[in-house]
C-alpha positions as CSV (number, residue, x, y, z in Angstrom):
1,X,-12.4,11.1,8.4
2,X,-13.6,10.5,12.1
3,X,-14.0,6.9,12.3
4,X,-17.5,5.2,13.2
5,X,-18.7,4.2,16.7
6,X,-19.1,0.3,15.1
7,X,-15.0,0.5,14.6
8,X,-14.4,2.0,18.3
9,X,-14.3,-1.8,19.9
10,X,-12.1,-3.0,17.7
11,X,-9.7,0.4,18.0
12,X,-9.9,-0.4,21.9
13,X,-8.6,-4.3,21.1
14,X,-6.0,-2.9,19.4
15,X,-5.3,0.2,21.8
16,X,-5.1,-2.8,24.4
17,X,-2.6,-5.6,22.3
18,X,-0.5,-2.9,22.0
19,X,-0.3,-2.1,25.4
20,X,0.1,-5.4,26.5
21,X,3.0,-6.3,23.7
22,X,4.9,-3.0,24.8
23,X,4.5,-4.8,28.5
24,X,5.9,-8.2,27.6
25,X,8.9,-6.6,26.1
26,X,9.5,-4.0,28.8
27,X,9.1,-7.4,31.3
28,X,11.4,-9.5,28.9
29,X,14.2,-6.8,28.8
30,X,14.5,-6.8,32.2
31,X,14.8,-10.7,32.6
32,X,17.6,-10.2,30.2
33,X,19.1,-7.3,32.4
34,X,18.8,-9.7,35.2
35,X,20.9,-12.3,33.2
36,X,23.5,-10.1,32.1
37,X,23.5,-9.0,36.0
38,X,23.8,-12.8,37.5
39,X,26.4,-13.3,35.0
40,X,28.8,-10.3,35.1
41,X,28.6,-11.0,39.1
42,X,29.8,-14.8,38.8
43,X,32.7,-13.7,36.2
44,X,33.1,-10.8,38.6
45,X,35.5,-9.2,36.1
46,X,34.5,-6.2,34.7
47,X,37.4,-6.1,32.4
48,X,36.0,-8.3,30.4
49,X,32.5,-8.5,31.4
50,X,31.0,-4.9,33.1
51,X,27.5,-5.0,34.6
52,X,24.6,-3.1,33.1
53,X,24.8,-0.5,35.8
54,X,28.9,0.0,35.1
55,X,27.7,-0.1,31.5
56,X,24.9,2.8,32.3
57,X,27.5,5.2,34.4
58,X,30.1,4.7,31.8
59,X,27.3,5.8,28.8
60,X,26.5,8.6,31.2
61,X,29.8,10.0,31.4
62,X,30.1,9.9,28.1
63,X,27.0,12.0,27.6
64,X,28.0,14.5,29.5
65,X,30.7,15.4,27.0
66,X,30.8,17.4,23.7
67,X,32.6,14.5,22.2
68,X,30.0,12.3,22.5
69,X,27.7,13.8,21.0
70,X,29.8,15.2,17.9
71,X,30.3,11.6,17.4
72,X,27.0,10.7,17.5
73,X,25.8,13.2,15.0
74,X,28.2,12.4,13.0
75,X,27.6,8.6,12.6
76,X,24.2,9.6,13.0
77,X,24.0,12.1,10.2
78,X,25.8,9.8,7.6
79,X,23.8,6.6,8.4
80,X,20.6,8.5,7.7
81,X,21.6,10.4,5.0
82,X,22.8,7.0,3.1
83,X,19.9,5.0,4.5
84,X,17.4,7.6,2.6
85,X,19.2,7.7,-0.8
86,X,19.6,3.8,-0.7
87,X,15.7,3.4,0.3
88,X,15.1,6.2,-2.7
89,X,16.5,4.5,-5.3
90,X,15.5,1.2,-4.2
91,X,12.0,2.7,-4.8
92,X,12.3,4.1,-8.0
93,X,14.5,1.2,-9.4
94,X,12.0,-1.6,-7.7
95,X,8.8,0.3,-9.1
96,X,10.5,0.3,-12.5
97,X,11.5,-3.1,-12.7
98,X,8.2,-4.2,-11.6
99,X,6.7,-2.6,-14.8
100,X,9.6,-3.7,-17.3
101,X,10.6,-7.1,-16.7
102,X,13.4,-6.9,-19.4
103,X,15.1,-4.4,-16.5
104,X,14.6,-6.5,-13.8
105,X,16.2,-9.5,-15.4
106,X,18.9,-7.2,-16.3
107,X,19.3,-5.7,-12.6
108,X,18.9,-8.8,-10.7
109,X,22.4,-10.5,-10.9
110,X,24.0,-7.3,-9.5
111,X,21.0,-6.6,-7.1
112,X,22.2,-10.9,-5.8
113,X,26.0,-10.2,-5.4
114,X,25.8,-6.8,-4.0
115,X,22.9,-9.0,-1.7
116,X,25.3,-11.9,-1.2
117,X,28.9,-9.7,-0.3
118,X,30.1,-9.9,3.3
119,X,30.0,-6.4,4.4
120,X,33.7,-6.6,5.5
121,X,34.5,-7.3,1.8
122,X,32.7,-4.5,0.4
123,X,34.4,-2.0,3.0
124,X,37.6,-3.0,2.6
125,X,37.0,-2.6,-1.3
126,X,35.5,0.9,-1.1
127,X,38.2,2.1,0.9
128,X,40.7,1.9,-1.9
129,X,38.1,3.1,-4.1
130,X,36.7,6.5,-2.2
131,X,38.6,6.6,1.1
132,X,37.9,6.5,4.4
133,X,34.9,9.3,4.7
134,X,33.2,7.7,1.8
135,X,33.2,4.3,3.1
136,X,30.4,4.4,5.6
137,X,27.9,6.3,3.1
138,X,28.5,3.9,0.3
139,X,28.5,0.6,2.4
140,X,25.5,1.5,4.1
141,X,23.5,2.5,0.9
142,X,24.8,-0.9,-0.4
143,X,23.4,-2.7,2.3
144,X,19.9,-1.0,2.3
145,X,19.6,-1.5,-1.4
146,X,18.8,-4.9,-2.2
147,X,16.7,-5.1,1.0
148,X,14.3,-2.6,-0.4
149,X,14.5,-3.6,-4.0
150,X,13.2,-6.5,-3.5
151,X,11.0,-5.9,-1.3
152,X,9.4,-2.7,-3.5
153,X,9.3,-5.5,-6.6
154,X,7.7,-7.8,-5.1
155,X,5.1,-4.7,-3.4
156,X,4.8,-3.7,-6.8
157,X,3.8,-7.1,-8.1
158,X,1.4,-7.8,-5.6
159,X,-0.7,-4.9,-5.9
160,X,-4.0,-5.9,-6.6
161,X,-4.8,-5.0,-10.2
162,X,-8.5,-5.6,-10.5
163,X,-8.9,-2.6,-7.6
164,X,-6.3,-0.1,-10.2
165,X,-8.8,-1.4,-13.1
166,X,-11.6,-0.3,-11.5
167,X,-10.5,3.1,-10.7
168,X,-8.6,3.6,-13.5
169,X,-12.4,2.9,-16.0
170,X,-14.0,5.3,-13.7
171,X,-11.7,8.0,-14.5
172,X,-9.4,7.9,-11.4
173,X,-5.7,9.3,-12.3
174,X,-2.7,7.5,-12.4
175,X,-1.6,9.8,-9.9
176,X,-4.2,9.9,-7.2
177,X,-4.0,5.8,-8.6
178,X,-0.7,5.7,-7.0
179,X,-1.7,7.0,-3.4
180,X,-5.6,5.8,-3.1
181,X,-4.0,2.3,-3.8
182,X,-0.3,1.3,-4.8
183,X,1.9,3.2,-2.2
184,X,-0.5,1.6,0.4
185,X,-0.3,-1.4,-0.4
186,X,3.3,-1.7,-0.9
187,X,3.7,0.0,2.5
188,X,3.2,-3.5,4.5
189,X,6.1,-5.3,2.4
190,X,8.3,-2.1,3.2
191,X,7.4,-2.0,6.9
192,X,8.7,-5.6,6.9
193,X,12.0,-5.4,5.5
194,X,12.2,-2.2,7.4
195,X,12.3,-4.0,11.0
196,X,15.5,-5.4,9.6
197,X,17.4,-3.5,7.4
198,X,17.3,-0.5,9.7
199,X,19.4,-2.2,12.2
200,X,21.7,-3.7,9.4
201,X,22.4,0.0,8.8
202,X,23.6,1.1,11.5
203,X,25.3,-2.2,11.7
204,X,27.4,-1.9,8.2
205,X,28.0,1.8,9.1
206,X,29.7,1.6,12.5
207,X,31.9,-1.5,11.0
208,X,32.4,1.0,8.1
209,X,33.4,3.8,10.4
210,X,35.8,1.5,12.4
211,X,37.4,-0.5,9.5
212,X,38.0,2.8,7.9
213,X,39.4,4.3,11.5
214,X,36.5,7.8,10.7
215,X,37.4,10.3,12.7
216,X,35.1,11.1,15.7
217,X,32.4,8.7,14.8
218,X,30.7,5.9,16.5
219,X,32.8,3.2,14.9
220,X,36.4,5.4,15.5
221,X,35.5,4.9,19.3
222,X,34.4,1.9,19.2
223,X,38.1,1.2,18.4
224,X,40.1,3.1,20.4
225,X,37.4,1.7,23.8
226,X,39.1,-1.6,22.5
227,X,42.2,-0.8,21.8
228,X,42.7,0.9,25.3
229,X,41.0,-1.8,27.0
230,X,38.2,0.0,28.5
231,X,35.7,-2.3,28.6
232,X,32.9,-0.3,30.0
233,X,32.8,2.3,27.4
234,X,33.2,-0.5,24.8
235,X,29.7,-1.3,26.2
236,X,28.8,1.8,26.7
237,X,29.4,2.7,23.3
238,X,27.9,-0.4,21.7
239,X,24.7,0.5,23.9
240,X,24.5,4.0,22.3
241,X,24.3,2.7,18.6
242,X,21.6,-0.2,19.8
243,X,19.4,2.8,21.1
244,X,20.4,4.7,18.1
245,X,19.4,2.1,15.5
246,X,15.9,1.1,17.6
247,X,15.4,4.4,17.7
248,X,15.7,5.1,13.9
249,X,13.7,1.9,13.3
250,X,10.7,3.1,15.5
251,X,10.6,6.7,13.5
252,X,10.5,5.1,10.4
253,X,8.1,2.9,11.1
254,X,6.1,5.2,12.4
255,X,6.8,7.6,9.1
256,X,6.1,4.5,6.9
257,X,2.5,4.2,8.7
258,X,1.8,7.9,8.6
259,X,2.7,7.6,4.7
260,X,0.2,5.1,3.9
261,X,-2.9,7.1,6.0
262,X,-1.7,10.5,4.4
263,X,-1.7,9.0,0.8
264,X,-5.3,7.6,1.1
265,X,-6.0,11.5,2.4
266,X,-4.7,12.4,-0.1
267,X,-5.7,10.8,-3.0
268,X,-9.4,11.7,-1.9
269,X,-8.7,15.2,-1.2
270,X,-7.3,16.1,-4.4
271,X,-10.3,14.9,-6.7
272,X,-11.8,17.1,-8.0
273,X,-14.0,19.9,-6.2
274,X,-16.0,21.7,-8.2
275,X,-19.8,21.0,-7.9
276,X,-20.1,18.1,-10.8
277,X,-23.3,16.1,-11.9
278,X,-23.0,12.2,-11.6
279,X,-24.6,12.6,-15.4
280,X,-21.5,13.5,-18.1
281,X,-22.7,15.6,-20.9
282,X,-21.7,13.1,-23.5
283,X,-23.1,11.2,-26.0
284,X,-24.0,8.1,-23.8
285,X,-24.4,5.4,-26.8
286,X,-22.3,2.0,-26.3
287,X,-22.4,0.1,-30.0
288,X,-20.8,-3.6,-30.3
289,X,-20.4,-4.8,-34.0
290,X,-19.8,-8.2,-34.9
291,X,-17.1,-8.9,-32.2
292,X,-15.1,-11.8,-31.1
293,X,-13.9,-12.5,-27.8
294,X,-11.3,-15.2,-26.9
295,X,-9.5,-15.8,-23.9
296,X,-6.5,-18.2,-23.1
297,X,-7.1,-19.7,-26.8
298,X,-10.7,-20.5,-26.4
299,X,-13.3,-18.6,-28.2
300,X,-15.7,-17.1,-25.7
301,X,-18.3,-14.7,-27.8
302,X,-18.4,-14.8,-31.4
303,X,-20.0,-12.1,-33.5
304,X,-21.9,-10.1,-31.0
305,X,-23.6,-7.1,-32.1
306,X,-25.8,-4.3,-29.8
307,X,-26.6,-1.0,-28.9
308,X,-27.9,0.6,-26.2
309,X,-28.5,4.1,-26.1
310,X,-29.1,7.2,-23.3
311,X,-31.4,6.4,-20.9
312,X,-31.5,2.9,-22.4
313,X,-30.9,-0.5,-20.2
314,X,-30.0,-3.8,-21.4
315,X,-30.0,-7.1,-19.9
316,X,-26.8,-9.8,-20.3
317,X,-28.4,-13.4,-19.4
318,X,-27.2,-16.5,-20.1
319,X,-25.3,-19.3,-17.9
320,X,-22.4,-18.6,-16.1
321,X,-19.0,-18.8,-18.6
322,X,-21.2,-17.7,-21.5
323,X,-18.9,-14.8,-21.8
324,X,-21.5,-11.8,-20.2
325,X,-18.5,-10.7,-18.3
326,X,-15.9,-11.0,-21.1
327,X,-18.1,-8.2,-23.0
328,X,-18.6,-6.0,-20.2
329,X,-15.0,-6.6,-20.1
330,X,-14.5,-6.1,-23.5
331,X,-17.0,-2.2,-23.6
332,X,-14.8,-0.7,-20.5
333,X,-11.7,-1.6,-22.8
334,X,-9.9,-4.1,-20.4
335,X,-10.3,-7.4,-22.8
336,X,-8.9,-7.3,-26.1
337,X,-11.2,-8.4,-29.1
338,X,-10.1,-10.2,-31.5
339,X,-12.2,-8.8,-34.2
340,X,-15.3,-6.4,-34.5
341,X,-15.6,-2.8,-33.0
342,X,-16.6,-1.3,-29.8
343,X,-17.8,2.3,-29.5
344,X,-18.4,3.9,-26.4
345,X,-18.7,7.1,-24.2
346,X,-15.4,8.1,-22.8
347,X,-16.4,8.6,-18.9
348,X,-17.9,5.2,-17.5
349,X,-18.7,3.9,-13.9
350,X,-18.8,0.1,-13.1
351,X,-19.3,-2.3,-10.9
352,X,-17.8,-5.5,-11.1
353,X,-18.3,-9.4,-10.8
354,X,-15.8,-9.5,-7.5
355,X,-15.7,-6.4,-5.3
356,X,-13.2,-4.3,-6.1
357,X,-13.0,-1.8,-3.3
358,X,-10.0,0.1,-1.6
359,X,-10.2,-1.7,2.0
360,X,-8.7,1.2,3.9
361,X,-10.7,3.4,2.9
362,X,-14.2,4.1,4.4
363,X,-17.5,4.1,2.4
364,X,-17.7,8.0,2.1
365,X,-13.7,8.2,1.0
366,X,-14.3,5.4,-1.6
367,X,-17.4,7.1,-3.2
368,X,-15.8,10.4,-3.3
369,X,-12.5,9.1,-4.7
370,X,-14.3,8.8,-8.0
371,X,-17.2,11.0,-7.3
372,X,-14.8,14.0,-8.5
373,X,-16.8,17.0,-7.0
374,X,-20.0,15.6,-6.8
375,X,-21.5,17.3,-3.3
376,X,-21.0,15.6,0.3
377,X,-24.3,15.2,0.7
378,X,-25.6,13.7,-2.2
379,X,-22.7,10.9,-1.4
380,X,-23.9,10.7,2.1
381,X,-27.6,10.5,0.9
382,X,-27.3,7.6,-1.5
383,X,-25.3,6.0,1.3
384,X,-28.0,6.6,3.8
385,X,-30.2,5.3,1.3
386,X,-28.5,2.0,-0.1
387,X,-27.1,1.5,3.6
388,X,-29.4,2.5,5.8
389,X,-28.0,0.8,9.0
390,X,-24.6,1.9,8.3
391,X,-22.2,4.6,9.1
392,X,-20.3,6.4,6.1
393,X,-16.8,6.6,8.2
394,X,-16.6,2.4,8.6
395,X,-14.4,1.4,6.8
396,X,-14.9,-1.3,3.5
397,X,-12.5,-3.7,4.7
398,X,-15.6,-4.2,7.9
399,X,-18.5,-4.5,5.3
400,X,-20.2,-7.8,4.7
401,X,-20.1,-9.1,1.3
402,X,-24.2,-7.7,0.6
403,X,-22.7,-4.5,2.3
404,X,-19.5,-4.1,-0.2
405,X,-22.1,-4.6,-3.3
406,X,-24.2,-2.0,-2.3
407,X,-21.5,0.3,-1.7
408,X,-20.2,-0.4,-4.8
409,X,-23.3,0.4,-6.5
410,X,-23.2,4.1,-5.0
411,X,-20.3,4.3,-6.2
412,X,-20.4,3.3,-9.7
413,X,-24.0,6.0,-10.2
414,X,-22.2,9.1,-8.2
415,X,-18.9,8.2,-10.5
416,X,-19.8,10.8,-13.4
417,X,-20.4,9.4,-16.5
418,X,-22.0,8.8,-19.4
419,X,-23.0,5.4,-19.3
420,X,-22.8,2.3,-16.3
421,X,-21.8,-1.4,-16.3
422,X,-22.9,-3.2,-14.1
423,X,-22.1,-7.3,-13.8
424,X,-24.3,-9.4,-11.8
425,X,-24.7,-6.1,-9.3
426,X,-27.3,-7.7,-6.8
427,X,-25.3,-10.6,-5.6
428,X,-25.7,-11.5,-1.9
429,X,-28.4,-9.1,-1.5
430,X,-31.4,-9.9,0.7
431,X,-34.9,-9.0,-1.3
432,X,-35.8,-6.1,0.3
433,X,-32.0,-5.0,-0.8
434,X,-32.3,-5.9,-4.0
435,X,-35.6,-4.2,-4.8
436,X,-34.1,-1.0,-2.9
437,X,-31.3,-1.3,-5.6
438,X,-33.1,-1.5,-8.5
439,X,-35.1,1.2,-7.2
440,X,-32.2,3.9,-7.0
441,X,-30.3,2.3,-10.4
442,X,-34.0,3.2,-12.2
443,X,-34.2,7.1,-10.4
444,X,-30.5,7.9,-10.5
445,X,-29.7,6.2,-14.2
446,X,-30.8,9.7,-16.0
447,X,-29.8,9.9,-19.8
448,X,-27.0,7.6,-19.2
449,X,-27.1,4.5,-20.9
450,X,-27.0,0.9,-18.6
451,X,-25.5,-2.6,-19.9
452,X,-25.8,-5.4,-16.5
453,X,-25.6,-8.9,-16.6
454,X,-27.9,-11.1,-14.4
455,X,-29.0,-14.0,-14.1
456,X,-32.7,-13.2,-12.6
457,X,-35.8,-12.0,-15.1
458,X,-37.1,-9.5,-12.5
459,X,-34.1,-7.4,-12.5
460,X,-35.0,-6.4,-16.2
461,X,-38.8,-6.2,-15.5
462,X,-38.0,-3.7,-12.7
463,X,-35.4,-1.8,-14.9
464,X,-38.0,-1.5,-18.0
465,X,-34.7,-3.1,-19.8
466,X,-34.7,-5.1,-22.8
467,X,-33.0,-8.5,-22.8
468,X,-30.0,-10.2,-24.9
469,X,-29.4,-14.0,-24.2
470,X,-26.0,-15.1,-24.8
C-alpha cells in the first residue's frame, strides 16, 4: 500500500532524525578515534598500545590473505548458524509458554541458570562434553536463548487481546491472526533484546573459539596474536569481530523490521479473494433465553430473554454498567453465561466499546483484512463515504478517536456476515457524523440482523429499531 500524502511530513521527520542520529554517531566515533589517537601517542608504545592507523594497516594486511578470510567464514558461519537455531527455539518455546503457564513455571528455573552461568563456565563444561568444534555452536545458542525466551514471553503476553478478539469474531484465522497482529507486535520486544544479544554472540563465540583453541577461527587467532605478542593484529583482529557483530546486528534488525511490514502484507493478501457479499447466506436470527451474566462474582444481567431477527434492529439502553456490553459480550461468545442459552449465526461483524483496530495497518488494509473478497472498490466507497476527508492508505494508528469509530463501522458492515453488533458505535462523532452513520448502518444492514447499545433515543428512531431497557 502507497502511503498517503497526510503521512509524507511525518515520513520526512523521520527520514531527517535518522539522518541526523547516523551523524552524531559518525561525529562521536571519531572523537573516540581521536582519544585512542592522543593516547596511544603519549604511551608511545605500540607494543602495548598501537594507534588506530597501525591497527587499520595491520587489519589490511590481514585482508589481503586467504587465511583471513577462511577464518572469518568460519567463525562467521558458526556464530550465525547457532544464533538462528537458538533465536528458533527461543520462539517456539517462548510462544508456548506464553499459552501454557504450567510449562513456563516448569522451564523457567533452567531458562534462570542457563541466564545466570558465566560464559567461561559453560565453555569450559561443554568442552569435556562435545569437544572443541562443538563448543562455540552450543555456547553461543546458550547465550542467545534465555535472551529471546524471555523476551518472546513477555511479547506474547503483551499482545493486545481485545484487537485478536475482534478479528477472531469476524472470522479472521488464527493464521492470518498471527501475522495481521501477534508477530508484529512481538517484533518491538525482539528488536530490543536483539541490540544486545547479537553482540553477546559473537562475544561468547570468539571466547568459545579461543578457550577451545578452534582451528582457523576468529578466536584461534585471537590467541596466537597474543601469544606471539603482536599487538597490532591483536587489534586488528578484535576490530574485525566488532565490525562483524555490528554488522550482523544491523542485518537483523533490518530483517526483524522487514518481518513485521511483510506479515501485515501478508496477512491481508491472503484473505480471501473471490468476489463475496458483505451479506452471509445464513439464517441471521440471534435468540437469548433466560440468561445470567456475572462477572468477577457479581451478578451483572439476570434472566434476559430476546430475539432479533433478519433485517431486524434492536436497541440496548440503560445506564452505563447495566451490563449492555456484557451481553453483546456474551452473543459474539467471549463472556461466559452462567445459565440460559444463546443462539446465533455463525459469521458476525462488530464493533466494539474501545477501538480495536490494528494500528499499522492503514484503513483500506484493516477493512479488507476481514472483508475476505469483498471488491476494492466497494471498501474504498464506504470509506469515501463514512470518511470523506480522508485518505484510505493513512494509517489507523494517525486517526482521531471520531475517525477510528467510523472506520471501524466500515469495517464491521463490509465483514460478511449474517448479523452485526454494534456497542455504543457513534461515540465521539460530530452530528453530521453521526447521522451519516446511521444512514449507511440503515442502507447497508440488508437481511442481516442488528443488536447496538446506545445511550441516545434518536439512534433507534433513525434505525426503525425497537428498544430493550436494561
Amino acid at each position: 500500500m502507497g502511503t498517503g500524502r497526510r503521512d509524507a511530513p511525518s515520513e520526512g521527520r523521520a527520514s531527517g532524525g535518522a539522518s541526523r542520529a547516523r551523524l552524531r554517531f559518525a561525529g562521536a566515533v571519531l572523537v573516540w578515534l581521536g582519544v585512542w589517537q592522543v593516547v596511544a601517542a603519549l604511551v608511545d608504545q605500540p607494543l602495548l598500545l598501537p594507534g588506530p592507523w597501525q591497527t587499520v594497516v595491520a587489519c589490511a594486511g590481514l585482508a589481503a590473505t586467504g587465511a583471513f578470510w577462511a577464518s572469518v567464514g568460519a567463525s562467521f558461519g558458526t556464530i550465525v548458524i547457532a544464533f538462528a537455531v537458538a533465536f528458533a527455539a527461543a520462539l517456539a518455546l517462548g510462544a508456548l509458554a506464553s499459552r501454557h503457564p504450567a510449562l513456563a513455571d516448569l522451564i523457567h528455573p533452567l531458562v534462570l541458570v542457563v541466564k545466570a552461568t558465566p560464559v567461561a563456565c559453560i565453555v569450559v563444561v561443554l568442552l569435556l562434553w562435545l569437544g572443541a568444534e562443538g563448543v562455540p555452536v552450543a555456547a553461543v545458542a546458550l547465550v542467545v536463548f534465555p535472551a529471546y525466551y524471555f523476551s518472546t514471553l513477555e511479547g506474547a503476553r503483551q499482545v493486545k487481546g481485545e484487537v485478536a478478539d475482534a478479528l477472531f469474531v469476524m472470522g479472521v484465522s488464527p493464521g492470518r491472526l498471527w501475522l495481521a497482529h501477534t508477530w508484529p507486535s512481538v517484533v518491538p520486544y525482539l528488536v530490543a533484546t536483539s541490540r544486545n544479544a547479537v553482540g553477546m554472540a559473537w562475544k561468547a563465540g570468539v571466547a568459545a573459539e579461543l578457550i577451545a583453541m578452534a582451528l582457523d577461527t576468529l578466536g584461534e587467532k585471537v590467541y596466537q596474536a597474543k601469544l606471539l605478542l603482536e599487538t597490532s593484529e591483536l587489534f586488528a583482529w578484535t576490530l574485525t569481530i566488532i565490525l562483524c557483530a555490528f554488522a550482523c546486528e544491523k542485518a537483523f534488525l533490518w530483517l526483524l523490521a522487514k518481518s513485521a511490514r511483510a506479515s501485515l502484507e501478508l496477512a491481508v493478501r491472503s484473505a480471501p479473494s473471490e468476489p463475496v457479499s458483505p451479506i452471509v447466506a445464513e439464517d441471521p436470527t440471534i435468540t437469548v433465553l433466560d440468561v445470567t451474566i456475572a462477572r468477577g462474582g457479581k451478578r451483572i444481567l439476570s434472566n434476559i430473554s430476546l430475539k432479533v431477527e433478519g433485517g431486524e434492529a434492536l436497541c440496548l439502553r440503560g445506564p452505563s454498567g447495566e451490563g449492555k456490553t456484557s451481553l453483546l459480550l456474551a452473543i459474539m461468545g467471549l463472556v461466559a453465561t452462567e445459565k440460559g442459552r444463546i443462539a446465533r449465526p455463525r459469521r458476525l461483524s462488530a464493533v466494539f466499546q474501545e477501538a480495536r483496530l490494528v494500528d499499522a495497518l492503514s484503513m483500506e488494509e484493516n477493512v479488507r483484512l476481514v472483508s475476505c473478497g469483498v471488491p476494492r472498490e466497494e471498501v474504498r466507497a464506504l470509506l469515501a463515504e463514512l470518511l470523506p476527508d480522508v485518505e484510505p492508505s493513512r494509517l489507523a494508528r494517525d486517526l482521531s478517536g471520531g475517525q477510528r469509530r467510523r472506520l471501524e463501522l466500515a469495517r464491521a458492515l463490509l465483514c460478511p456476515s449474517a448479523a452485526v453488533l454494534l456497542d455504543e458505535p457513534f461515540a465521539g462523532l460530530d452530528d453530521a457524523s453521526r447521522d451519516r452513520a446511521r444512514r449507511v448502518i440503515a442502507e447497508r444492514l440488508g437481511a442481516r440482523s442488528l443488536i447496538l447499545s446506545t445511550h441516545d433515543e434518536a439512534d433507534a428512531r433513525a434505525l426503525g429499531a425497537a428498544t430493550l431497557r436494561l
